[in-house]
C-alpha positions in Angstrom: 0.0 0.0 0.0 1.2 3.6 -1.2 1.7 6.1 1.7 2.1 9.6 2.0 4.0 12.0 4.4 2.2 14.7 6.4 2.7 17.2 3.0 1.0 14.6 0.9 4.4 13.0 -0.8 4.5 9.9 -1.7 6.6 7.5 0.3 7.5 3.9 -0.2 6.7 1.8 2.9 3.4 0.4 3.8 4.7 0.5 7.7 2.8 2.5 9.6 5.4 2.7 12.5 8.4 3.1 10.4 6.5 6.3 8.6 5.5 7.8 11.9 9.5 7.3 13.2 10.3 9.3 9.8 8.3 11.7 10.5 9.4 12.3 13.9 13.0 12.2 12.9 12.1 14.9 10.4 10.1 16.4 13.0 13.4 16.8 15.6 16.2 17.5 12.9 13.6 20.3 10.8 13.1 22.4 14.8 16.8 21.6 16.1 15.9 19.2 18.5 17.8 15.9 19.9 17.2 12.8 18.8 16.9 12.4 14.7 18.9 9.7 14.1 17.7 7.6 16.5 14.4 8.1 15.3 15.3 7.3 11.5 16.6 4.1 13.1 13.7 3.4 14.3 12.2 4.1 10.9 15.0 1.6 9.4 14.3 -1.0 11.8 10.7 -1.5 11.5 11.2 -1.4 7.7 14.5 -2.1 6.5 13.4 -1.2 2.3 12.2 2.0 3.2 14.8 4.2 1.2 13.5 7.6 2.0 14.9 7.3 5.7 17.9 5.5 4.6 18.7 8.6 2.6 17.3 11.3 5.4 19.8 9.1 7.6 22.8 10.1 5.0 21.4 13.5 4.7 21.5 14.7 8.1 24.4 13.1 9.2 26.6 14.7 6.8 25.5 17.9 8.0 26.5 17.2 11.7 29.6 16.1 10.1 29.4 12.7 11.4 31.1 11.1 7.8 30.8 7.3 9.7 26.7 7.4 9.6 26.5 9.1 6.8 29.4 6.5 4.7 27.0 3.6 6.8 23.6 4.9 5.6 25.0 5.3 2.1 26.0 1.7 1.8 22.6 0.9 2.8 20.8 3.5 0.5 22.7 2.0 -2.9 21.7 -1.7 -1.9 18.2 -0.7 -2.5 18.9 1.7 -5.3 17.5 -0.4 -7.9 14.1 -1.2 -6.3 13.4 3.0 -6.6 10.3 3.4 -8.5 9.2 6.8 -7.2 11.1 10.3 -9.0 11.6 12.1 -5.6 13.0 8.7 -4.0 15.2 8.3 -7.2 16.7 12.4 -6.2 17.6 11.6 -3.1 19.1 8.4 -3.6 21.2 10.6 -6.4 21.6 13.6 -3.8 23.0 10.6 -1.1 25.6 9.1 -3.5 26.6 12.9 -5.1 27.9 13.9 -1.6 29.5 10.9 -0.8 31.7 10.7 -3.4 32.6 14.1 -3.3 30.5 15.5 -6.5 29.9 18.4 -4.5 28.5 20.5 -7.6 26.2 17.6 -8.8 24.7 17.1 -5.4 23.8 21.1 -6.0 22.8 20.7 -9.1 20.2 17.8 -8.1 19.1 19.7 -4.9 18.1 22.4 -6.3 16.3 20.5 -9.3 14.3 18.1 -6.5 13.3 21.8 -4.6 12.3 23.2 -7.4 10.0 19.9 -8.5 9.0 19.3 -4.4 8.7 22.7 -2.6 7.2 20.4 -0.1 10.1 18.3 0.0 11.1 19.6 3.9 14.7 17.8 3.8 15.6 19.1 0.5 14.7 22.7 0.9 16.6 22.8 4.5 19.6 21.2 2.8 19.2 23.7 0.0 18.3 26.9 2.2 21.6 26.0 4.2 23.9 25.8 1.3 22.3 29.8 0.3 23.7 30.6 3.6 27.1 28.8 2.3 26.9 30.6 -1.0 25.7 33.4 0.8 22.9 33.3 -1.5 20.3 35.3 0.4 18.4 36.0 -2.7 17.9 33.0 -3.5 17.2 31.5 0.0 14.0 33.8 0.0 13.1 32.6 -3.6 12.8 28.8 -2.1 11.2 29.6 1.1 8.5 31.6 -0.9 8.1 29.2 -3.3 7.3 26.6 -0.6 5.0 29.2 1.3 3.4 29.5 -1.8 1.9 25.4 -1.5 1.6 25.7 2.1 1.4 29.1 3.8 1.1 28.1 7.5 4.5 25.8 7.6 6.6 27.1 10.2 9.9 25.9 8.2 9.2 27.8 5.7 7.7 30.9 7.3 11.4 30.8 9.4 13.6 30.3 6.6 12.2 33.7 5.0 12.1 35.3 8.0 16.1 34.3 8.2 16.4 35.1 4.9 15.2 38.6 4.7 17.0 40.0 7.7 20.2 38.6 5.9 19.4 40.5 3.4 19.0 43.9 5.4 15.2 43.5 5.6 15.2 43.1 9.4 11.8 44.2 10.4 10.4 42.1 7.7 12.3 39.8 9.0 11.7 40.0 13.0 7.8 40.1 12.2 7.9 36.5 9.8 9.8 34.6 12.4 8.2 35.9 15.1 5.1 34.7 13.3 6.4 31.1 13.2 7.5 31.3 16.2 3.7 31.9 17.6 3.0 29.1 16.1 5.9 26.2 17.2 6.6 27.6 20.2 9.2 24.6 21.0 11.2 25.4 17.5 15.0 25.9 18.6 15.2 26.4 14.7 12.7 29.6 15.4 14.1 30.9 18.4 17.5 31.0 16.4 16.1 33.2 13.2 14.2 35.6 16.0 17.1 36.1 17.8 19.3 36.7 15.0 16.8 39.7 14.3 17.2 41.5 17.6 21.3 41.1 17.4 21.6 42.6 14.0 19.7 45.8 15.1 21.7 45.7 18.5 19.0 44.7 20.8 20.8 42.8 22.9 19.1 42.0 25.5 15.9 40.6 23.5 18.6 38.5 21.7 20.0 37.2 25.3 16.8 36.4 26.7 15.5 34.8 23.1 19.0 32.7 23.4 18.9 31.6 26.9 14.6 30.6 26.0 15.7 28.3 23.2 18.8 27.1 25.8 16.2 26.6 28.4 14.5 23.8 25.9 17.1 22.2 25.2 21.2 22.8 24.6 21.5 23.0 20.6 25.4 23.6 20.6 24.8 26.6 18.1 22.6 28.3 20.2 25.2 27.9 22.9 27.7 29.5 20.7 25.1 32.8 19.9 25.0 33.0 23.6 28.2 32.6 24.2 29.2 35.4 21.3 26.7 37.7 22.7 28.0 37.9 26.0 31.2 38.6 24.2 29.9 41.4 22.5 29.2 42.5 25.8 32.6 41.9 27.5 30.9 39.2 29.8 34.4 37.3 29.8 33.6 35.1 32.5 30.1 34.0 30.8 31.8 33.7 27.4 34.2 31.0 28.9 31.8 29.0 30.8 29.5 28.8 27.6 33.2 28.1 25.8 34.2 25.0 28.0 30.6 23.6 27.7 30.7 19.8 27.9 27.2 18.9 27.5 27.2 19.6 24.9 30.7 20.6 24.0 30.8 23.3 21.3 32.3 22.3 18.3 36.1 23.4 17.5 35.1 26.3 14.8 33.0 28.1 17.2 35.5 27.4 20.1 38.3 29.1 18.4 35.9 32.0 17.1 35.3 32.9 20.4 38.9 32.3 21.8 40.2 34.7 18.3 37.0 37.5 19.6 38.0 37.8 23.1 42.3 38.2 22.2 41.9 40.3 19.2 38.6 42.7 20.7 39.0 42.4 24.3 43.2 41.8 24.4 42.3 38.8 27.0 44.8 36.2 25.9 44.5 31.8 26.2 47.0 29.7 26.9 49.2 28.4 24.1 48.1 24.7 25.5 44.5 25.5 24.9 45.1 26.2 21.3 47.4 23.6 20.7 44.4 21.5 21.6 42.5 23.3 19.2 44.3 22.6 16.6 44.9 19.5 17.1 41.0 18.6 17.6 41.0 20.7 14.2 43.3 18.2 12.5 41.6 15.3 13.3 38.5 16.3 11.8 40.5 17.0 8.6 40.7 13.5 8.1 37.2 14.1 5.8 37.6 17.7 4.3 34.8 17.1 2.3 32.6 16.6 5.6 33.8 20.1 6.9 31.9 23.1 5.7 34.0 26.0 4.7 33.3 27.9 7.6 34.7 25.4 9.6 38.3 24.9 6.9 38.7 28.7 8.1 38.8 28.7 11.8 40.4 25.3 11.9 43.4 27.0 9.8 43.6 30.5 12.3 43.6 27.7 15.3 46.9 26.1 13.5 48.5 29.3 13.1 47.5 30.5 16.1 48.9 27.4 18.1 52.4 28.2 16.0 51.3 25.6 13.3 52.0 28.0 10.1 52.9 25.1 7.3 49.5 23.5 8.1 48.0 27.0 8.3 49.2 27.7 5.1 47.6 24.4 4.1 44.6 25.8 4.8 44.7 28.8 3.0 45.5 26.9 -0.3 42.4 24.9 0.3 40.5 27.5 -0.1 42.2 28.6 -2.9 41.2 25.7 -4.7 37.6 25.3 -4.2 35.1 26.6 -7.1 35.4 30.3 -7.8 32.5 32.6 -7.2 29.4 31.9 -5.4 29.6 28.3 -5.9 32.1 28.5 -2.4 30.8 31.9 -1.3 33.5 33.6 -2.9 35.8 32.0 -0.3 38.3 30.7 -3.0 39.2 34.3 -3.6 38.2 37.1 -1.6 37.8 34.9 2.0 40.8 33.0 1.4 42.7 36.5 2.2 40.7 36.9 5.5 42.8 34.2 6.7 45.9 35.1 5.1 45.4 38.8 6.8 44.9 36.7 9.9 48.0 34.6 9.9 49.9 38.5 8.9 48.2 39.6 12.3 49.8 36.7 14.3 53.1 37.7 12.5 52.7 40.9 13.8 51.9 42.8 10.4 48.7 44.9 10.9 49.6 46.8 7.7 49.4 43.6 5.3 46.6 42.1 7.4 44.5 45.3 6.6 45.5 45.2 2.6 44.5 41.5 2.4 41.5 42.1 4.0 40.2 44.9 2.6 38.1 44.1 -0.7 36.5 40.9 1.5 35.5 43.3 4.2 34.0 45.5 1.3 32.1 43.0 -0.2 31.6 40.7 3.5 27.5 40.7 2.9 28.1 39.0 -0.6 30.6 36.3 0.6 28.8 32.6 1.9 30.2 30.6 4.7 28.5 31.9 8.2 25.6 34.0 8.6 26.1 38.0 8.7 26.4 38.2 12.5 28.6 35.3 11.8 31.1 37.6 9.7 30.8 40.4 12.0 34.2 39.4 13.8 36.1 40.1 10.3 34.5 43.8 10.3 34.9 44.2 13.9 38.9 42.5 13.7 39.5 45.3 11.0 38.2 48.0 12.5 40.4 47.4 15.5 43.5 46.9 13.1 42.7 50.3 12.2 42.8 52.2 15.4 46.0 49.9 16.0 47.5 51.5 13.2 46.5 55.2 14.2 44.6 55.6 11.2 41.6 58.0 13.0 39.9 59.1 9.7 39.5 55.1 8.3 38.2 54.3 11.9 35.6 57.4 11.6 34.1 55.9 8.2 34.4 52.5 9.4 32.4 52.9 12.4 29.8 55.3 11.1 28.7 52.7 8.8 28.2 50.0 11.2 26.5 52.5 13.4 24.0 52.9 10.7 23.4 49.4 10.6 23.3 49.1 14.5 22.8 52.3 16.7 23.7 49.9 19.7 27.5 48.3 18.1 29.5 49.6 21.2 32.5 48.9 19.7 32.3 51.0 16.8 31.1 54.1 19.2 34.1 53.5 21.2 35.8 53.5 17.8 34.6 56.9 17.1 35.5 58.4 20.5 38.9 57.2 19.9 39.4 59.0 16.3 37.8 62.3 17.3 40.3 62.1 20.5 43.2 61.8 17.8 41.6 64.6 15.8 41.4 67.0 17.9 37.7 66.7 17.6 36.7 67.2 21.4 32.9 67.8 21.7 32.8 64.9 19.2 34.3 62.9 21.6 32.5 63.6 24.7 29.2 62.8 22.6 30.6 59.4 21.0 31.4 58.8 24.9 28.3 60.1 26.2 26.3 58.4 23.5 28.3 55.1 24.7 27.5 54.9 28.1 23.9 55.6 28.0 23.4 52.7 25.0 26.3 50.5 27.3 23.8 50.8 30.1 21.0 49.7 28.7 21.9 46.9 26.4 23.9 45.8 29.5 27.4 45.9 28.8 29.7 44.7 31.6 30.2 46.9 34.3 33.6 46.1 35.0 34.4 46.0 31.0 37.6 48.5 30.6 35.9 50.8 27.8 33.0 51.1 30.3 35.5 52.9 32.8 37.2 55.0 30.2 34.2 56.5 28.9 33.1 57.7 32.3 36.7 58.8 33.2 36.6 61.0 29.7 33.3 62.7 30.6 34.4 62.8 34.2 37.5 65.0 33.4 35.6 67.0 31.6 32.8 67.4 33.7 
C-alpha cells in the first residue's frame, strides 16, 4: 500500500510505524531538536526497504559532520537503489551518492532540481536553504522559502527560513515580524528561536537576543545556540560568561566556534588563552581534517587560524591553499578568492603585520554581505577584527568611516562608538568625543554591557575630566 508524508508526498513503505518514526526524525532534525537519528533508526528497523529514511539518515548526518553514519547509511541506501520506482525517491538516492563521493556540484545541481519539482520536499529545501547561507545566496534563500509558502502558507519551516532570509538580506523588520510569526506558532522550535534572535542582534537589541537565546537554551542545549549566547556575551565583555558557555561539555561546542570565540576575546578584548589550549585546538582541528569534504567552509577557516595560532603555520598555510582551490565565485561563497585573504590577513596579524593584514582584507570586508560561509552576525568578527587593526595603526579618519557605517546598521554596536571616541580624540575633535562617549555609556547601560568591562571605565573617566 502507497503512503504519503504529512505534506501529501508519496513514500514507499506500507509501515505504519516506520512512517510515523520518519516523520518524527524529520520532526526533531527540521526544529533543532535531539534525537533524529535515533528516530530514523527506528524508521529503518521497522522497515528495512524504506529508502527515503535510509537517505534522510545520510542527509543529516553529513551535516553534523558525522562522515561514519553518513558512509553507513549510504552503503545501505545504494543496496536498495534499484528497487526506486518513485522520481523524488530516485533524487535523493542521487543527492545521497553525489555527496559521498565528493561531487559536491552535482549534489547542487540535483538539490536544487528536486526543490524546485518538491517545494514540499522539507529535507531538500533545509539542505538547500543551508547551502544559500554557504553561497551566501540570500536572494535565492527567500526565492525557495516563498516558493514553498506559496503550497503551504502556515509551515513554520518555511515561514522561518524567509524570515532568516530577509533579515540577511538587510530586511530586518520584515524579518523579525515573519519569524516571530512562526515562532507563535511552534513555540518549542529551537530552529525559530535561532532566526528571531538573530533579528534582535543585527539591530543591536541585545538583551531581546540574550533572553530569546537563553529561552531556546532553556528547551534544550542546541550547541549553536550555545555558541550565539556565548558570542553575545562577548559582545558584551561578559568574559567570565563567554568562557563557561566556551568550556561547555554537554554539549561541548564544536572546535570552529570554540576558536571563534577564543580569536574575539584576544583580538577585541586583548584577554589572551594559553598556548596549551590552542594547541588542543588545533589538534581537535586536525583530526576532523581527516574528511575535508565533511567540513563546511566555515569550519576549513577557523580550523586553519587555530593552527597558526597554536604556531602551526605550514599547516596554516595548508589551509589557505584549500581555499584557494575550491570553485570560484558563489559556488564556495566567494571563499576561494576574496575569503581566502581573511585568513591570510589573519595569519599577517599573528606575524605581527597589521599593515598587510589590513591590505589582504580589505576588498572581503567590502564586499563581506556578498561572501557565503557563516551568517552576517557570523562575519561580523572580520569587520569588527579590522576595525580594531585600524585604530591599532592610528589611522583616526579610516576608523571614523568604518564605524559610522556600522552605526548605521546598528545604533547599539559599542564597539564602533568606542571607535569613534577614539578617532575624534586623535583629531582633535573634542565635543565629538564627549558625545561618542556620552552616547556610549547611555546605549552600554541599557543593552547591559559589563560593568567592569575597561571601555566602560574609560568613557566615564573621559566625561568625568571633563565634567
Amino acid at each position: 500500500m502507497t503512503r504519503t508524508d504529512i505534506k501529501g508526498l508519496a513514500v514507499s513503505t506500507s509501515s505504519s510505524e516506520a512512517l510515523a518514526a520518519y516523520e518524527r526524525g524529520l520532526d526533531l532534525f527540521l526544529r533543532w531538536r535531539g534525537g533524529p537519528m535515533e528516530a530514523l533508526a527506528a524508521a529503518v528497523k521497522a522497515d528495512p526497504g524504506f529508502v527515503l529514511a535510509h537517505c534522510a539518515r545520510a542527509l543529516i548526518a553529513w551535516r553534523m559532520g558525522q562522515v561514519a553514519p553518513a558512509a553507513a547509511a549510504h552503503r545501505e541506501v545504494m543496496a536498495l537503489a534499484d528497487r526506486v520506482q518513485d522520481e523524488r525517491e530516485r533524487a535523493h538516492v542521487e543527492v545521497v551518492d553525489a555527496l559521498q563521493q565528493g561531487e559536491r556540484a552535482k549534489a547542487q545541481d540535483l538539490l536544487e532540481r528536486t526543490c524546485e519539482r518538491y517545494p514540499l520536499d522539507r529535507v531538500i529545501v533545509r539542505i538547500v536553504g543551508l547551502n544559500c547561507i554557504a553561497q551566501g545566496d540570500y536572494e535565492g534563500g527567500m526565492t525557495i522559502a516563498r516558493r514553498s509558502l506559496d503550497v503551504d502558507p502556515g509551515e513554520p519551516q518555511f515561514m522561518t527560513m524567509l524570515g532568516f532570509f530577509l533579515e540577511q538580506s538587510g530586511y530586518n523588520e520584515e524579518g523579525l515580524a515573519m519569524s516571530a510569526r512562526a515562532l507563535a506558532l511552534d513555540p518549542t522550535n529551537l530552529y525559530t528561536y535561532h532566526a528571531v534572535g538573530h533579528a534582535y542582534q543585527a539591530r543591536g537589541d541585545y538583551p531581546r537576543a540574550l533572553e530569546t537565546f537563553e529561552r531556546a537554551a532553556s528547551l534544550e542545549r542546541h550547541t549553536h545556540v550555545l555558541w550565539h549566547l556565548a558570542e553575545a556575551r562577548t559582545i558584551l565583555g561578559h568574559e567570565r560568561f563567554t568562557r563557561d558557555y566556551w568550556s561547555s561539555t554537554a554539549p561541548a561546542l564544536p572546535v570552529h566556534e570554540r576558536v571563534e570565540l577564543l580569536w574575539r576575546l584576544e583580538m577585541l578584548h586583548h584577554v589572551s588563552t594559553p598556548d596549551a589550549v590552542w594547541t588542543d585546538l588545533a589538534a581537535e582541528g586536525e583530526r576532523l581534517l581527516e574528511h575535508p569534504d565533511a567540513l563546511t567552509i566555515w569550519m576549513h577557516h577557523w580550523i586553519g587560524l587555530a593552527f597558526a595560532r597554536a604556531g602551526e603555520t605550514t599547516k596554516a598555510g595548508r589551509q589557505v591553499a584549500y581555499l584557494r582551490r575550491l570553485p570560484q565565485g558563489r559556488a564556495s561563497g566567494h571563499w576561494s578568492t576574496i575569503g581566502a585573504d581573511i585568513l591570510e590577513g589573519e595569519l599577517a596579524i599573528l606575524r605581527g603585520d597589521d599593515a598587510s593584514a589590513v591590505e589582504m582584507m580589505a576588498t572581503a570586508i567590502g564586499r563581506i554581505h556578498a561572501m557565503g560561509g557563516g551568517s552576517r552576525e557570523q562575519k561580523d568578527i572580520f569587520r569588527d577584527v579590522f576595525l580594531e587593526l585600524h585604530r591599532r595603526l592610528d589611522r583616526p579618519r579610516e576608523v571614523m568611516a568604518l564605524a559610522q557605517e556600522r552605526l548605521l546598521q546598528n545604533p547599539n554596536h559599542l564597539p564602533s562608538l568606542a571607535a569613534l571616541a577614539w578617532a575624534y580624540g586623535r583629531t582633535g575633535q573634542a565635543a565629538e568625543q564627549r558625545q561618542a562617549w556620552s552616547q556610549f555609556v547611555r546605549r552600554a547601560e541599557a543593552v547591559g554591557l559589563a560593568p567592569d568591562a575597561p571601555v566602560l571605565a574609560e568613557a566615564r573617566r573621559a566625561l568625568h575630566a571633563v565634567a
